[in-house]
ZAMARGU-4260 file (C-alpha; in steps of 0.2 Angstrom, whole numbers, plus 5000, padded with zeros to 4 digits):
<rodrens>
0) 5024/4971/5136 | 5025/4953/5141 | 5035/4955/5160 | 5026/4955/5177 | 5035/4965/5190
5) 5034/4970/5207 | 5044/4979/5221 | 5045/4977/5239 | 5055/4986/5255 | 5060/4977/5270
10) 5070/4988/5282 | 5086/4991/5273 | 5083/4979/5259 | 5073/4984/5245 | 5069/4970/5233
15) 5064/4973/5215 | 5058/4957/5204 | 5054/4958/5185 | 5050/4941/5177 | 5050/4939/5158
20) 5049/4927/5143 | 5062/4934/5131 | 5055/4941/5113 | 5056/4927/5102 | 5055/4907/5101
25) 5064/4901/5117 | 5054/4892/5128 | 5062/4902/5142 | 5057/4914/5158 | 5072/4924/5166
30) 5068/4930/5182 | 5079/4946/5188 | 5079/4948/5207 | 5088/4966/5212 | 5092/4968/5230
35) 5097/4984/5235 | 5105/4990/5252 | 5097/5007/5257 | 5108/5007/5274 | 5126/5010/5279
40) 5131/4993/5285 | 5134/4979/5273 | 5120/4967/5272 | 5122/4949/5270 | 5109/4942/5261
45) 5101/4923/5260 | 5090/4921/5243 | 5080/4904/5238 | 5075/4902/5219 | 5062/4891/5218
50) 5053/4884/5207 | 5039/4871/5203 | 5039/4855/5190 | 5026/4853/5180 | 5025/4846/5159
55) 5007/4851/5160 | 4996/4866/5165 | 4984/4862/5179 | 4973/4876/5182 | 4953/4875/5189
60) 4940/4869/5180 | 4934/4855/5170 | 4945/4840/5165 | 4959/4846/5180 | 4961/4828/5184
65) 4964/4821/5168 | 4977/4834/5167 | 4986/4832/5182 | 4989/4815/5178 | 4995/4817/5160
70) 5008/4831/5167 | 5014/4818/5178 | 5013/4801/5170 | 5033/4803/5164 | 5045/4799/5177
75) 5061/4812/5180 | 5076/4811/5188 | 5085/4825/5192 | 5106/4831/5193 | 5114/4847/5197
80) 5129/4853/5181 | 5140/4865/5194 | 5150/4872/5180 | 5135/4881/5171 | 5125/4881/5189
85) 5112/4873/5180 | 5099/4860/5189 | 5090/4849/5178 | 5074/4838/5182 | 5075/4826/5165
90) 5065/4813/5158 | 5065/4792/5160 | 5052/4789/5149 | 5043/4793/5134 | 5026/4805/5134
95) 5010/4798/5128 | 5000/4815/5124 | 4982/4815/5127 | 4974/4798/5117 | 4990/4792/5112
100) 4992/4774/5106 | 5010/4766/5112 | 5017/4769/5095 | 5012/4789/5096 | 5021/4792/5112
105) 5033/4806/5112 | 5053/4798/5112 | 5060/4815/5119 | 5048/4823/5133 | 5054/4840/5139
110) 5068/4842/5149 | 5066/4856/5164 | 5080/4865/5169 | 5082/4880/5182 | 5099/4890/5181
115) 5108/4904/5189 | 5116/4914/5174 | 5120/4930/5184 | 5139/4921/5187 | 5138/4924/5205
120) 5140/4908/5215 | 5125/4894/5220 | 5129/4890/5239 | 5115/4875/5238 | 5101/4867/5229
125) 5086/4856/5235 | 5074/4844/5220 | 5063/4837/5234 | 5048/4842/5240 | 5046/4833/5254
130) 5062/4838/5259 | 5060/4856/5256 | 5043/4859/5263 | 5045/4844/5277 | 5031/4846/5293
135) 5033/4867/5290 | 5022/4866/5274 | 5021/4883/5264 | 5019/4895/5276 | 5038/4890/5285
140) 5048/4877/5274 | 5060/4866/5285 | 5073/4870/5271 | 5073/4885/5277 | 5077/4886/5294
145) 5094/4878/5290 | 5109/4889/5285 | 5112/4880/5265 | 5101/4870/5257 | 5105/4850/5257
150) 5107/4847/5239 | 5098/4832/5237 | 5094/4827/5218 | 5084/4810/5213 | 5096/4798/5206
155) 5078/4785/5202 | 5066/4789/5193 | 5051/4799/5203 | 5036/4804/5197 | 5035/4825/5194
160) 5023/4830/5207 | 5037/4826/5221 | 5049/4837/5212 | 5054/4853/5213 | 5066/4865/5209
165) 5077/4878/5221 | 5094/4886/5223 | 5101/4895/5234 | 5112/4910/5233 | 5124/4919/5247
170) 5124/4940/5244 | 5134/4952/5252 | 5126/4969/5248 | 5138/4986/5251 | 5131/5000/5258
175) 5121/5011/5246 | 5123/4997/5233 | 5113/4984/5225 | 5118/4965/5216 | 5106/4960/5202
180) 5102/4940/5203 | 5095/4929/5188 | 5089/4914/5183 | 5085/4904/5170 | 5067/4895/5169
185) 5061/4883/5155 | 5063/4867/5145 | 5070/4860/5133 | 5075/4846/5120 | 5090/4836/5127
190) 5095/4826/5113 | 5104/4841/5101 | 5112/4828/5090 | 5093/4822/5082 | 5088/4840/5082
195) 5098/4853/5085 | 5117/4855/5079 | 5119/4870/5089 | 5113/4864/5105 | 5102/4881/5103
200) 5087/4871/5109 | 5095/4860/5123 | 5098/4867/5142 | 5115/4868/5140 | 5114/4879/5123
205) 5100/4887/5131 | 5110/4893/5145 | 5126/4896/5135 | 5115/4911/5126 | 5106/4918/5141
210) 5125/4920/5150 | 5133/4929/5137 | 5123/4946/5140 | 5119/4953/5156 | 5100/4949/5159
215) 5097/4968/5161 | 5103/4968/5142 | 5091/4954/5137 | 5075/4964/5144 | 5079/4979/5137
220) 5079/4967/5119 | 5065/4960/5124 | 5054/4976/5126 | 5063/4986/5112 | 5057/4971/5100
225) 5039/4970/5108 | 5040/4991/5102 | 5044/4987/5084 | 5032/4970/5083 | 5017/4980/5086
230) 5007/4982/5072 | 4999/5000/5069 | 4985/5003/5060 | 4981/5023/5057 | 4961/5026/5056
235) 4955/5044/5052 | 4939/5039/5062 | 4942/5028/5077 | 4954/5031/5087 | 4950/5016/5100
240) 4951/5003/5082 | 4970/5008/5082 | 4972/5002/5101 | 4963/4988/5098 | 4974/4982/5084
245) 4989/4987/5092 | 4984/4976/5107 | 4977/4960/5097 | 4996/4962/5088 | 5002/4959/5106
250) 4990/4947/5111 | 4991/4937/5094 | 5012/4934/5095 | 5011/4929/5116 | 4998/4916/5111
255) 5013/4905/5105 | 5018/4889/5110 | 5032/4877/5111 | 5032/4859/5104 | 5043/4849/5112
260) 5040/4835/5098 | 5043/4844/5083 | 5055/4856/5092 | 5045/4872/5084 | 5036/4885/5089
265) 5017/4888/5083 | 5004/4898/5083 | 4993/4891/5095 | 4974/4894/5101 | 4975/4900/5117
270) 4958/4902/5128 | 4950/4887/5138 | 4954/4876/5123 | 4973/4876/5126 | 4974/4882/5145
275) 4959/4872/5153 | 4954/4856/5140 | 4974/4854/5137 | 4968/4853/5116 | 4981/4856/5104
280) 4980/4868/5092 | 4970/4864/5075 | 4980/4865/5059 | 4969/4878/5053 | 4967/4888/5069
285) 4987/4889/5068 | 4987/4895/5049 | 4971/4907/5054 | 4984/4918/5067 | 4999/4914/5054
290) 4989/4924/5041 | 4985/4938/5052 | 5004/4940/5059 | 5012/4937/5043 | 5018/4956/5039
295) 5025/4955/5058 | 5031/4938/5063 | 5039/4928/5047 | 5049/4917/5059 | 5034/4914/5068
300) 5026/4909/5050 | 5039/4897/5048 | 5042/4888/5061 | 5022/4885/5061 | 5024/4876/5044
305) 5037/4867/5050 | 5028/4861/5067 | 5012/4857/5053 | 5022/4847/5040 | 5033/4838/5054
310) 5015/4831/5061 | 5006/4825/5045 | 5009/4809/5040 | 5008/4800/5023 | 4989/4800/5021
315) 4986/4818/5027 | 4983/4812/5047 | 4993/4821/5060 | 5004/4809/5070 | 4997/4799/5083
320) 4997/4808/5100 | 4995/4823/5090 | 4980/4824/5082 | 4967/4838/5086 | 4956/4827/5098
325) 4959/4809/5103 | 4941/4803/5095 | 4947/4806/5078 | 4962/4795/5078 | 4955/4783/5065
330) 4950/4797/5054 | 4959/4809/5044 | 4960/4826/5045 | 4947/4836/5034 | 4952/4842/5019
335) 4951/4862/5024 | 4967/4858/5037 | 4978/4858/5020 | 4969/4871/5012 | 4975/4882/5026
340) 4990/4873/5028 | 4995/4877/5007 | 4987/4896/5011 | 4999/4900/5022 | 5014/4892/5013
345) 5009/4902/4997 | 5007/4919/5006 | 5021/4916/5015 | 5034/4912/5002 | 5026/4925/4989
350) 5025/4938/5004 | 5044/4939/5008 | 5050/4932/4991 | 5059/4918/5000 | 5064/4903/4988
355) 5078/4895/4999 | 5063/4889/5013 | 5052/4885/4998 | 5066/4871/4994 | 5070/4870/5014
360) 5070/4850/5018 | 5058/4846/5035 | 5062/4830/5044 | 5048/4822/5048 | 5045/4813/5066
365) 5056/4798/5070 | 5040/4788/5073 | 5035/4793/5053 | 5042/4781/5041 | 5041/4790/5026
370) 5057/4801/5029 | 5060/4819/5025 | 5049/4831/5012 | 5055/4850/5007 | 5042/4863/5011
375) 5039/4862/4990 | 5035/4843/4992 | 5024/4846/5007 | 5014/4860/4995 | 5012/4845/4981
380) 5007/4833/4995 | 4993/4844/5002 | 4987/4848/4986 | 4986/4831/4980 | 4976/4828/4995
385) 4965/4841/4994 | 4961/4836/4976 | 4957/4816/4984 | 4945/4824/4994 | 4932/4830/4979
390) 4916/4825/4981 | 4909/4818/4961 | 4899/4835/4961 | 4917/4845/4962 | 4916/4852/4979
395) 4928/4844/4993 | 4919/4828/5005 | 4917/4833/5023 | 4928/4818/5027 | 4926/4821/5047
400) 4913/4831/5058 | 4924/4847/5057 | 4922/4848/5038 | 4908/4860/5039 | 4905/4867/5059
405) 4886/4867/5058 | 4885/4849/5056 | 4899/4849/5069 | 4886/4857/5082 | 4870/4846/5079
410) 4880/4832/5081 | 4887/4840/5099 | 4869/4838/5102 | 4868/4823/5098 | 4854/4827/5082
415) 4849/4812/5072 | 4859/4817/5059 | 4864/4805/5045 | 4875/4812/5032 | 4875/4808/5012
420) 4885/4796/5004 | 4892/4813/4992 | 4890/4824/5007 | 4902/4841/5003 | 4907/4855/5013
425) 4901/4872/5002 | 4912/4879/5016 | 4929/4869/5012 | 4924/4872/4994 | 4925/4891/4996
430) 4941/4892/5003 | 4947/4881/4989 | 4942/4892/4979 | 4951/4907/4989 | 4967/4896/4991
435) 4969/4887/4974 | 4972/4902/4968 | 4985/4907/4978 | 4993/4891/4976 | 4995/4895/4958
440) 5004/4911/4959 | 5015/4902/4970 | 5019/4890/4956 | 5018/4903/4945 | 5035/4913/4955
445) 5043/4898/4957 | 5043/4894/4938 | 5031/4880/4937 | 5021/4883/4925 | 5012/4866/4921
450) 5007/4864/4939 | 5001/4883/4941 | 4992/4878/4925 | 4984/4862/4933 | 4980/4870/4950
455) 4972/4886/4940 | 4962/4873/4933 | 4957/4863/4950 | 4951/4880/4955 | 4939/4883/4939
460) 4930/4868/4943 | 4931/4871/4961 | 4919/4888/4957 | 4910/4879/4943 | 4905/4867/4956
465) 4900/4883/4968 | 4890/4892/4957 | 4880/4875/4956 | 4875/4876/4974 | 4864/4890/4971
470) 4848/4889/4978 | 4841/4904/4973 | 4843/4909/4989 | 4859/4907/4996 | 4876/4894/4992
475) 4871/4876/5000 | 4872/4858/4998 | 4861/4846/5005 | 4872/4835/5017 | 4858/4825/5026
480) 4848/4810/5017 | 4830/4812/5017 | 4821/4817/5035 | 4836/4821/5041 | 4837/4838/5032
485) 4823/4847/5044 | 4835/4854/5056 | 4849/4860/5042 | 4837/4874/5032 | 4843/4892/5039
490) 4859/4898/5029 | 4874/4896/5034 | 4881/4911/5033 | 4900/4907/5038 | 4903/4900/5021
495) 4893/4915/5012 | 4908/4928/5011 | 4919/4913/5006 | 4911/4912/4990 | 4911/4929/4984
500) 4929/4930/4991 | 4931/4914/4977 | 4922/4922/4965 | 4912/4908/4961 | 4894/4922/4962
505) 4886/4930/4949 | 4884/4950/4953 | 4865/4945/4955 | 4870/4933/4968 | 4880/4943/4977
510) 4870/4957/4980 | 4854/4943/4987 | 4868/4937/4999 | 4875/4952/5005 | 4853/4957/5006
515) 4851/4941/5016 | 4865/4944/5026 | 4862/4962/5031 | 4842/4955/5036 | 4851/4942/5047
520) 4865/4952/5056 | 4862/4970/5059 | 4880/4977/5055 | 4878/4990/5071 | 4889/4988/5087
525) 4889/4974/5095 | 4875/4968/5084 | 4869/4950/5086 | 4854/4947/5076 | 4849/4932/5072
530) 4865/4926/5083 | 4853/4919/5096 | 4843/4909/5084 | 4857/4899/5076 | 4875/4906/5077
535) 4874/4910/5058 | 4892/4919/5057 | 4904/4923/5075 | 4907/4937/5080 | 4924/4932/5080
540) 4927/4926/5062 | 4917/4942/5053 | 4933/4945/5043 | 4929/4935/5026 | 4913/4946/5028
545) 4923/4963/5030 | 4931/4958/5016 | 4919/4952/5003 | 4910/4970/5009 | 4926/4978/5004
550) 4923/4972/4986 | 4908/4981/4982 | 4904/4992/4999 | 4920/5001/5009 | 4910/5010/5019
555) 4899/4993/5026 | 4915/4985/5027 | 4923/4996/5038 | 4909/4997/5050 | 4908/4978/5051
560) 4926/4978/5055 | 4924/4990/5070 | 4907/4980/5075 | 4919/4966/5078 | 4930/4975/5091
565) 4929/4970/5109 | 4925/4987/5112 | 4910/4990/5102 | 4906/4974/5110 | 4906/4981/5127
570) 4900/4996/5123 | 4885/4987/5117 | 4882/4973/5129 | 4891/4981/5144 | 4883/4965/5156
575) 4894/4953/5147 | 4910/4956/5153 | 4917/4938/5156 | 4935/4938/5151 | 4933/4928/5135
580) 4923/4936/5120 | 4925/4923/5110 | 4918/4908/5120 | 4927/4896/5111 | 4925/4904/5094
585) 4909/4915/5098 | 4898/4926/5109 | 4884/4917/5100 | 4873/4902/5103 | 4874/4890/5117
590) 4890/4895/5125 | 4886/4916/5126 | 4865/4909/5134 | 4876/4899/5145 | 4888/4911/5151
595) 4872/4925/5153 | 4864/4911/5165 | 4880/4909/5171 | 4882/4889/5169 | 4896/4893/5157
600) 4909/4893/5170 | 4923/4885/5158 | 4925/4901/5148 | 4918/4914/5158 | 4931/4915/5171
605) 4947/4910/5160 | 4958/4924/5161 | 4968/4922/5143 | 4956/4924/5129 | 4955/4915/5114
610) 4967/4922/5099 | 4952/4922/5086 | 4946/4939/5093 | 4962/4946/5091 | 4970/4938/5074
615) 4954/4939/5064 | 4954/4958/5068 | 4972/4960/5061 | 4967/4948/5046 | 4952/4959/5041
620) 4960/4977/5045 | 4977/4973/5033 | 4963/4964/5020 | 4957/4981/5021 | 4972/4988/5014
625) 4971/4977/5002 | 4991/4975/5000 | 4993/4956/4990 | 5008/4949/4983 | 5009/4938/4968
630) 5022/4931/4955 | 5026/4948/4946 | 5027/4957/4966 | 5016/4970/4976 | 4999/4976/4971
635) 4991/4989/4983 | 4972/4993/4982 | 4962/5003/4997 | 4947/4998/4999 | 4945/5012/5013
640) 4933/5027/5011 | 4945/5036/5015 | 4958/5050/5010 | 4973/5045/5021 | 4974/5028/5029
645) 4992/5018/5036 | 4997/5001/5040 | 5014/4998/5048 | 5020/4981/5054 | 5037/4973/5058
650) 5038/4969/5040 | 5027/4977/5029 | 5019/4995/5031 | 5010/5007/5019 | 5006/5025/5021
655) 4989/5033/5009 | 4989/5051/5009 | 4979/5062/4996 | 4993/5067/4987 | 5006/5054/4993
660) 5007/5036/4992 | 5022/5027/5002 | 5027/5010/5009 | 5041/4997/5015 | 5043/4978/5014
665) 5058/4968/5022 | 5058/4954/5013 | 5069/4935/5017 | 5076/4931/5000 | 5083/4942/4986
670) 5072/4943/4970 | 5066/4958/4958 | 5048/4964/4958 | 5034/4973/4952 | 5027/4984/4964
675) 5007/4991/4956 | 4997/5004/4965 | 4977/5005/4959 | 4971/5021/4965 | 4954/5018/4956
680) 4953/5035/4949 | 4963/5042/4935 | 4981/5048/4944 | 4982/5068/4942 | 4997/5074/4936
685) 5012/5064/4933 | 5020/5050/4943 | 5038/5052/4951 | 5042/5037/4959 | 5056/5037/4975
690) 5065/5019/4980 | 5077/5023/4996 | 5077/5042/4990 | 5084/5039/4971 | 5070/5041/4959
695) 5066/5026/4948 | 5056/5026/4932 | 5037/5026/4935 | 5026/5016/4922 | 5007/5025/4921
700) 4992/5012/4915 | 4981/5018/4898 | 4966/5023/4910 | 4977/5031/4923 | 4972/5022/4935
705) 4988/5014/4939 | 5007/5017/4943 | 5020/5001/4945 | 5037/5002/4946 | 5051/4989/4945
710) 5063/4986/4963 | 5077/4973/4967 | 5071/4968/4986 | 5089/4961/4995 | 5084/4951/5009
715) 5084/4957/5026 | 5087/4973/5022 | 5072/4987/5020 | 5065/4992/5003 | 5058/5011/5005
720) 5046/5018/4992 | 5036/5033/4987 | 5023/5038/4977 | 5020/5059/4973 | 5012/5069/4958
725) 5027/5079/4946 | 5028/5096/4952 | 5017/5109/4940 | 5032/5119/4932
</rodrens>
């Protein structure tokens, strides 16, 4: 997983190529050339690296102008380091980022870097196009016709687009023997004393680690750690369910980016969004996968907190040049962008019981004033936001056009649409109450009691405030002043699950939603429903609803989950076949009728999909599980009709057998738990409880329903456990 190779024979040459971005978080390719000599003669052998410069992506479709001139707007100069046989093209300016003001412009653009790091000799190097291709063009490059190449490097700035990238190497192949050449791609921050200590992020650090292993060595990591990332989900029923996890597991970790401002890698969208608009990823769509890949990717995790918190400024706005789209930039972000934010900051922490990032210190931009805050402060500063954000009936303001996303699409089309002075979001309200909650029991483990206090309380007027949007119908809040309202009457359905998730609904609610919900999206394969009239819930973002069907109906909930594979998608609507099921964030509503009449031709013939497909199926199979952790430590609940059910990530896996109950957590800081298993049934027979293979005293509940145990998790290492019945004597 995640290498392209291909082979090729030529006479007595045979030429193998594999290219591959190492497992991790280095924004690095290396390309491994193999030439092999099949004859009896030595061969001697001339081979031309080459690659091109460019900061931004630039591939067909809408907006490729725009792009092509923000990828080349900073100047570079290039120089060749012959001691590490590294070329570099580097910046002489600063990047502006899409709708940037002059004070939001980046102070250290990549630096783009080509190497050989095979320590075989370079016999020549060409930066110039002009120079390389000359009158010949791509089909017979001038370079090329002479013996070495001229080695010429720009010494003045030049813009990017006349740039390019080449080295040459001088082989001599024995007979019956092959040499192995490899280079190093990427880019990187140059300036290692602001960020880097190690020099880990800068070319010459980068290069340094990449020529301490032979590169064979380094793809062999790369696919071994691919192997163990997957994430394995073991269905009695549905077989194709566990391919489809495995692969969205894949998918879901590729879709990461590098930011070269807040040196960090992030979980980013993917799809038309990131690859064809050129959109940074929204703070929530980052914590979306980051929940979804938290029990395989906890570095991932963090360094997305860290990208998230370097970016937000004093009043909750990201930075300039780095806000979600340039026409909010006098706005702030809405209030749901912290709530996710604080959600995946308390799972985290709570997850792998890891206190010393909890107090980690995040430097902010050098374009932010306000200094540094630790991730603690950052959780304070978030919540003290969110709470600004209520509205005087107790749920949170909409504060921009994102707050609630079916006010988002009338006014895309351009509806008179003129919102209240107290308009609120029942949506953002909803995941407050889901989040609050969480952010308590974070408080809570790390011993703050009068704030977990406080926040526990913010959450009970969060769902007192919910239960009053009752309609008699469905949750809902009027947002429109008066004649404005006509257009906003259907339910919004999105937001439904999100407050029975809160538990803000009565059981007689609950079951008219659930009714309303099951009237307006049939549950089968591929089901659309009511999809076509108004996009009520996507199919991509189901997984609240799997989970507030887990609550009171397994077996619906497990169908609704396989309904939202790409699979039972096909299998239902085998016409619609175009690359991207999730449009942007859906197959329903304008973008899926546009893509049927074929006018949709951003998203229909993108090749990477978006990562909401794949995430929210990972989020909604290991919800399923229902494996939580809080300040006392692990409690497991299936919510599967099922007798035997597993889970296994990188980090985090569990086992359910009819008589055996087993499981493993990997956790980053050292800290004693409680780990509780709810079998929802009286436990037959007596508990003998196994922590890697030496029994440990096993606690049974009044009812029976429940066995705990106590463990001391070290970090880093894995923490093994079992659950079986005391043999019959």
């Amino acid at each position: 997983m995640g290498y392209f190779r291909k082979s090729a024979p030529w006479g007595d040459l045979t030429i193998d190529q594999v290219a591959f971005i190492p497992y991790g978080e280095d924004p690095v390719l290396i390309h491994i050339t193999t030439l092999g000599n099949r004859g009896l003669r030595p061969l001697t052998v001339s081979y031309v690296e080459y690659w091109d410069v460019l900061v931004s992506p630039v591939l067909p479709g809408r907006g490729e102008r725009s792009r092509m001139l923000r990828g080349l707007r900073v100047q570079r100069t290039t120089r060749y380091c012959a001691e590490r046989r590294l070329l570099l093209c580097c910046p002489a300016g600063s990047y502006p980022g899409p709708g940037a003001s002059d004070s939001g412009r980046d102070p250290d653009p990549p630096t783009i870097f080509l190497a050989a790091i095979d320590g075989l000799p370079v016999a020549g190097y060409e930066t110039s196009r002009s120079v390389f291709f000359g009158e010949g063009g791509l089909d017979a490059p001038d370079a090329l016709q002479a013996p070495f190449l001229a080695c010429n490097s720009f010494r003045e700035p030049t813009r990017a687009d006349r740039i390019v990238l080449t080295l040459q190497r001088e082989v001599t192949i024995p007979p019956r023997y092959q040499v192995a050449l490899a280079h190093l791609y990427g880019c990187a921050s140059w300036d290692a004393a602001r960020r880097d200590a190690s020099r880990s992020t800068t070319p010459l650090g980068l290069v340094e680690r990449y020529s301490s292993r032979p590169p064979q060595a380094w793809f062999q990591q790369s696919l071994e750690s691919w192997r163990e990332s997957i994430i394995r989900l073991h269905a009695p029923d549905d077989p194709w369910l566990a391919r489809e996890v495995a692969w969205a597991s894949y998918y879901g970790q590729a879709l990461t980016s590098y930011s070269a401002a807040t040196g960090e890698a992030f979980f980013d969208q993917g799809g038309s969004r990131t690859y064809a608009l050129g959109l940074p990823c929204s703070a929530r769509d980052s914590c979306r996968h980051g929940l979804a890949l938290l029990p395989n990717s906890p570095a991932q995790v963090r360094s997305t907190v860290r990208h998230l918190a370097r970016l937000s400024s004093a009043n909750g706005a990201r930075s300039p040049g780095h806000r979600l789209l340039p026409w909010n930039s006098a706005q702030r972000e809405p209030a749901d962008q912290h709530l996710w934010l604080l959600w995946l900051i308390a799972e985290y922490a709570l997850w792998y019981r890891d206190r010393a990032f909890v107090d980690q210190e995040l430097p902010r931009l050098p374009r932010i004033p306000q200094g540094s805050r630790t991730v603690r402060e950052q959780v304070h500063h978030s919540l003290d936001l969110v709470q600004h954000a209520m509205a005087g009936h107790g749920l949170l303001h909409l504060m921009q056009e994102l707050g609630d996303r079916i006010l988002s699409r009338h006014r895309r089309r351009g509806d008179d649409l003129r919102l209240r002075a107290d308009a609120a979001s029942v949506a953002t309200g909803a995941l407050a109450g889901v989040v609050l909650p969480r952010v308590a029991e974070l408080y809570r483990w790390l011993g703050e009691g009068a704030r977990a206090q406080a926040t526990e309380q913010f959450a009970a007027r969060v769902r007192l405030a919910l239960s009053q949007a009752w309609n008699g119908r469905w949750f809902g809040q009027p947002a429109a002043e008066r004649g404005h309202a006509n257009r906003l009457q259907p339910p919004f359905l999105e937001c439904q699950p999100w407050v029975l998730l809160a538990g803000a609904a009565s059981e007689a609610q609950r079951v008219i939603v659930l009714h309303d919900i099951r009237e307006q999206l049939p549950l089968g394969a591929g089901g659309d429903g009511a999809l076509d009239a108004w996009d009520p819930v996507p199919f991509a973002e189901r997984a609240p609803l799997v989970c507030a069907l887990a609550q009171t109906d397994p077996l619906a909930a497990w169908e609704t989950l396989k309904s939202c594979t790409l699979a039972s998608h096909t299998e239902a609507h085998p016409e619609r076949w175009y690359g991207i099921w999730s449009g942007p964030h859906s197959l329903a509503g304008v973008v899926r009728r546009r893509a049927r009449a074929g006018t949709a031709k951003l998203v229909t013939d993108f090749p990477i999909a978006d990562a909401h497909s794949a995430t929210h199926l990972l989020y909604a199979a290991r919800q399923l599980v229902d494996l939580q952790a809080d300040a006392r430590g692990y409690r497991l609940r299936l919510r599967l009709p099922f007798e035997a059910f597993g889970f296994e990530a990188a980090r985090v896996g569990v086992r359910w057998e009819p008589h055996r109950v087993a499981g493993y957590i990997v956790p980053q800081g050292n800290d004693s738990a409680e780990i509780r298993v709810e079998y929802g049934r009286p436990f037959a027979g007596q508990p003998r409880v196994l922590v890697n293979g030496r029994r440990s005293a096993a606690r049974l509940s009044a009812d029976g329903g429940e066995v705990s145990f106590s463990v001391f998790l070290r970090g880093g290492q894995r923490t093994d456990w079992e659950i079986v019945a005391e043999p019959e004597e």
